[in-house]
N, C-alpha and C positions, 0 to 999 in steps of 0.2 A: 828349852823354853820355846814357844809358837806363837804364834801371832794370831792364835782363835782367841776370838772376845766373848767376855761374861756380858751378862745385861745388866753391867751398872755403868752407865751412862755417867762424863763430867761433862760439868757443864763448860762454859765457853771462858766464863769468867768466876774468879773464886771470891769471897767475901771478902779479899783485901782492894776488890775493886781493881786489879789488873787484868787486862785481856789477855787469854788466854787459848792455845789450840781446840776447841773441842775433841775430847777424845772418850774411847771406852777403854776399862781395863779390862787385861786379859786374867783369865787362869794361874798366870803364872806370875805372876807381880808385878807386872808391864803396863802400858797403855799403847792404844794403837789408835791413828787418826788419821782422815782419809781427807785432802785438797778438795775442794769443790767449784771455789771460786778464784778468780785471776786477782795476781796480788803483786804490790809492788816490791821489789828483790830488797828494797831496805829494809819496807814493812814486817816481813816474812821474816827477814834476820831476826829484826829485833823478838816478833814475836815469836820464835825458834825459842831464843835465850830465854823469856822472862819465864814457859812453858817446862824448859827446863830444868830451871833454876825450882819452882815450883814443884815439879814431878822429883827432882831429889829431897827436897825437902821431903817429901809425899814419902820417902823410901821407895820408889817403882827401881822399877830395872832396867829391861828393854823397851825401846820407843820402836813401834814403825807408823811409818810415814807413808801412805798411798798417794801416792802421783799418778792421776791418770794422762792421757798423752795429749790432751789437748792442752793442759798447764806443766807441760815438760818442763820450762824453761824454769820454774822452783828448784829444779832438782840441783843446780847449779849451787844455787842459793845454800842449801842444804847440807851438800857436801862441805861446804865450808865452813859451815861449823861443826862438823865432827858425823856428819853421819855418812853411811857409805852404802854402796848398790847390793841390795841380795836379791832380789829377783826380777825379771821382768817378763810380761804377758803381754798378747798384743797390746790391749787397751791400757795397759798401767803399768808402772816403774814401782816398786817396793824398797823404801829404803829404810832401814834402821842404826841407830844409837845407843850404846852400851853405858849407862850413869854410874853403875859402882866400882871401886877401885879392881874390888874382886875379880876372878878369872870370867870372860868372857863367855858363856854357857848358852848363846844365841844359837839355833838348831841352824846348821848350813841348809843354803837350798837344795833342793832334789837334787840326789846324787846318783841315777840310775836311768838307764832306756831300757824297755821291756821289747825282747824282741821275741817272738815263737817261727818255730820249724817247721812243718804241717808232714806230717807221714800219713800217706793216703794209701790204701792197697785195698782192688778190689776180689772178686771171686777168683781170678783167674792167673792171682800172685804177678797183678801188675800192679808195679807205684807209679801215683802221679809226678810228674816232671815236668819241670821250664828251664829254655833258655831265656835272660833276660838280656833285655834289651839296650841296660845303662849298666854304669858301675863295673867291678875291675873285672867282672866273669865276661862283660860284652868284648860278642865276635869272636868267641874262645869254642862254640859248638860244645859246651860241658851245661849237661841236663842235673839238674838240682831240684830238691827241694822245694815249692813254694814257702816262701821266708815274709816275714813282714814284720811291724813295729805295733804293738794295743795302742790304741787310744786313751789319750784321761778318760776318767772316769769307764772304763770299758775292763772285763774282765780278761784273764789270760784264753778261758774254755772259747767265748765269745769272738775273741778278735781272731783266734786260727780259724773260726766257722767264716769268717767276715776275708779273710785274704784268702783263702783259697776259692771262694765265690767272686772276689774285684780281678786275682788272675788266670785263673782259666775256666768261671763260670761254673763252676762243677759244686752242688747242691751235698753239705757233707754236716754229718753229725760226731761232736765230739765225744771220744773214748775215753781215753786219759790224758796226763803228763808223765812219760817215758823218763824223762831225763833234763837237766836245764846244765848252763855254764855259767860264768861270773867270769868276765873279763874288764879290764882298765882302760882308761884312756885311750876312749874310743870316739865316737860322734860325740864332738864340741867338747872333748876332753874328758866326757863323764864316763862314767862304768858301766856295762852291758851284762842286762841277764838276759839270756836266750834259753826258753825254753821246748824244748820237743813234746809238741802233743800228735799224738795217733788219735784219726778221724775216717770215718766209715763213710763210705761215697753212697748218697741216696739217687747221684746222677752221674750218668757216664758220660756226657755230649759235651765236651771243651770248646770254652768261646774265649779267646787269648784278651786280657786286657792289652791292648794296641800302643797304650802309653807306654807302659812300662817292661812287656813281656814280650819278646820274640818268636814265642813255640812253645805249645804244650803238647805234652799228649801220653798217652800209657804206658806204660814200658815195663818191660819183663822186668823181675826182682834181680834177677841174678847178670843182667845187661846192665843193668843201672852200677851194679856194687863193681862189678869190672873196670870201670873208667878210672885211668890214672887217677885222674884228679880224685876221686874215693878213696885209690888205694894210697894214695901218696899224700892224707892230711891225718893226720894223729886221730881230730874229733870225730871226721868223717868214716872213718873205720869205729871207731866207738859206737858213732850212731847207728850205723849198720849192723853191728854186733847186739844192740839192744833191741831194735826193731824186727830182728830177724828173728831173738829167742823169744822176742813177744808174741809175733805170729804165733808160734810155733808151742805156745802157751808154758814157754820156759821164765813168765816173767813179768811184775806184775808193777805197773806204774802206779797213778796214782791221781784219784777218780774227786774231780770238785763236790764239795758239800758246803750248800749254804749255812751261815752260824751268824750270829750276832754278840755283838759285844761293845759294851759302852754306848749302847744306842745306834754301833753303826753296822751297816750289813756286809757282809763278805762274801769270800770264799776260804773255805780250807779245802786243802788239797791232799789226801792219804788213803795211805794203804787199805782199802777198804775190806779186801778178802782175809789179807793176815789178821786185822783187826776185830775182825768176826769169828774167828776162829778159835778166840781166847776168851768169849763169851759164849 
């Protein structure tokens, strides 16, 4: 169940003459309604209850509740009668309530960081490399990867184009997705997919992001793959063993294609030579 809304509008109050949340239902048998105005922590209870009391009658399901942050202090109010925290954004707090006895089928919040790997190599079988500046690699002199996290709304092809341009200024166009990982309980507890995209350098001049980066600069393929730290992490040999047979045209990732579906727009990401191959 989600908290995207239909355009059928309730109104505020129902024809028994009691006041009521304004809310919309959603898609999914719910209603969703959004704080606007400052209210006093009685008033809000009561009208909490009588909204609820109402919406089961109604058969709904899930309730959420937007709080934006300048009327945080509802959210108190809220919890107290049964509803509890799923998400929060700068400007809003998201809370929802579960009406039926039945099994709770509320969708958890975003359960994932998107992080990519950038593998740059140019004419002369050097890859791009940084020392960084923070974090557990600083002051270790171990050359890596430019690494970084997408953006909402920002795709995976786009945001490797966008971090390897914030840390070493170097102007590159993306190839494919080599390879991605899935790991646990990571940043703020959530799960990590980190993908490897290979990206073809349109510039060679490095201008080091200052915040964050310590040293950039080209480095022979086969210097790079030599460093303990390569040879001594499980993935980091993987990725080398993929990157290398990619060069080397042993190896074929996997190339973004715009699609749409249900109205929204994407990316799909595949094989696109094998797939042609069988047409």
């Amino acid at each position: 169940m989600a908290a995207s809304s239909s355009t059928n509008p309730m109104s505020g109050e129902e024809a028994t003459g009691v006041t009521l949340l304004p809310a919309v239902e959603d898609r999914y048998g719910g209603v969703m309604t959004e704080m606007s105005q400052p209210m006093d922590p009685s008033a809000f209870s009561a009208l909490l209850r009588s909204s609820l009391s109402n919406w089961t009658l109604q058969g709904k399901k899930g309730v959420w509740i937007k709080i934006p942050k300048e009327l945080i202090g509802l959210a108190e109010t809220a919890v107290k009668e049964g509803f509890w925290f799923h998400h929060a954004e700068k400007n809003y707090l998201m809370l929802v309530y579960w009406i039926p006895k039945e099994e709770n089928t509320l969708p958890a919040n975003a359960s994932h960081r998107v992080g990519i790997g950038a593998f740059v190599i140019n004419d002369k079988k050097e890859v791009l490399v940084v020392q960084e500046k923070t974090g557990r690699l600083q002051g270790q002199g171990i050359w890596k990867f430019p690494t970084g996290v997408v953006n909402e709304g920002e795709d995976i092809h786009d945001g490797s184009v966008r971090e390897v341009k914030e840390e070493t200024g170097v102007d590159t166009e993306f190839v494919q997705v080599l390879a991605f990982r899935q790991s646990h309980k990571t940043f703020c507890g959530k799960s990590d997919l980190f993908f490897v995209c290979m990206l073809k350098p349109l510039s060679l001049e490095i201008s080091v992001q200052e915040s964050e980066i310590e040293a950039a600069q080209w480095m022979p393929w086969e210097e790079y793959t030599k460093q303990p730290f390569v040879q001594n992490q499980e993935l980091l040999r993987y990725m080398t063993d993929i990157c290398a047979a990619k060069t080397n045209g042993d190896y074929q990732g996997f190339t973004p294609l715009p699609v749409s579906a249900f109205d929204q727009l994407g990316s799909l990401y595949l094989n696109t030579r094998d797939l042609q191959s069988r047409h």
